[in-house]
N, C-alpha and C positions, 0 to 999 in steps of 0.2 A: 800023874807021873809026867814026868817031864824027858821029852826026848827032840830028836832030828827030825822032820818029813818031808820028804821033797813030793814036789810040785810042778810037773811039765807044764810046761805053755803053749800054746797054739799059736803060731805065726796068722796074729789077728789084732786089730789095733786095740779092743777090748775084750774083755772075757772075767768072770768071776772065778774063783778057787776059793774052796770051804775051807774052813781053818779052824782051830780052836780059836779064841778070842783072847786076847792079850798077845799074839803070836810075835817074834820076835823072827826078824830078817836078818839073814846072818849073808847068802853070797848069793849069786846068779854066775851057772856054768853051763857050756853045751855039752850034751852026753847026747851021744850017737844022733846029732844035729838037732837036738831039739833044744831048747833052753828049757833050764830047767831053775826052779828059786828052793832054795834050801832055806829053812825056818826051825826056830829052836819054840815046840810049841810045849803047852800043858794042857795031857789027854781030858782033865779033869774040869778044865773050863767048860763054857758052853760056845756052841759052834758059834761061827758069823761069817757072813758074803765080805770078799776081802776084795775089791776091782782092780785088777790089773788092766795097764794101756803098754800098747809095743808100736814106736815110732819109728821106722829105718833109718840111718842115715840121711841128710838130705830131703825127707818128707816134711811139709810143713805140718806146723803144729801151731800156726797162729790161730786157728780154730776154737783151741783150748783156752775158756773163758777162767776158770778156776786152779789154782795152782796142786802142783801133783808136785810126791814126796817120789824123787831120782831112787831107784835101787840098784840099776847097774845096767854097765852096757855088757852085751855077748858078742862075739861075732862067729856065726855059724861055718860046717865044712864049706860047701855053698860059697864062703867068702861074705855073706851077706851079715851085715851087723844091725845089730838092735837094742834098743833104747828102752829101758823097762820103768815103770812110774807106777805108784799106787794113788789111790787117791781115797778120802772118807766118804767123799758124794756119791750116794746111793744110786741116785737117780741119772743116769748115762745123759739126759734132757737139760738136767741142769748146771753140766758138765759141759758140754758143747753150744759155741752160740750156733744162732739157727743161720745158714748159709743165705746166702740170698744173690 
């Protein structure tokens, strides 16, 4: 069956959210200060780790070694805005070069 499910976010530069697979990104809105990602998914798929990244304003992100797909920016009551990315790379290690 094919429906909506939204998806709060954690004010966290990474974090996974479970999803059906093939899941399709439709907005990012704040509801009662959280962001939240709405997705047009099918219950009937099988599940998959989906990685979301959230960048502030202003925060570097020259860190980030591998390119992320934009899905949208929010800006919280707070006033504080953020930057949402998804990316395929499983691995958080091969995602970020190592600081030094």
């Amino acid at each position: 069956m094919k429906t909506i499910w939204k998806f709060p976010l954690e004010i966290a530069n990474h974090q996974i959210i479970e999803s059906p697979s093939k899941a399709q990104f439709l907005s990012i809105e704040a509801q009662k200060g959280v962001p939240v990602v709405y997705c047009l998914v099918d219950t009937q798929n099988p599940r998959e780790d989906i990685h979301i990244y959230l960048f502030g304003t202003g925060e570097p992100i020259d860190h980030v070694k591998s390119p992320l797909d934009y899905l949208g920016t929010v800006t919280l009551e707070n006033g504080s805005v953020w930057h949402i990315f998804q990316s395929d790379i499983k691995n958080k290690k091969e995602l970020f070069k190592t600081w030094g």
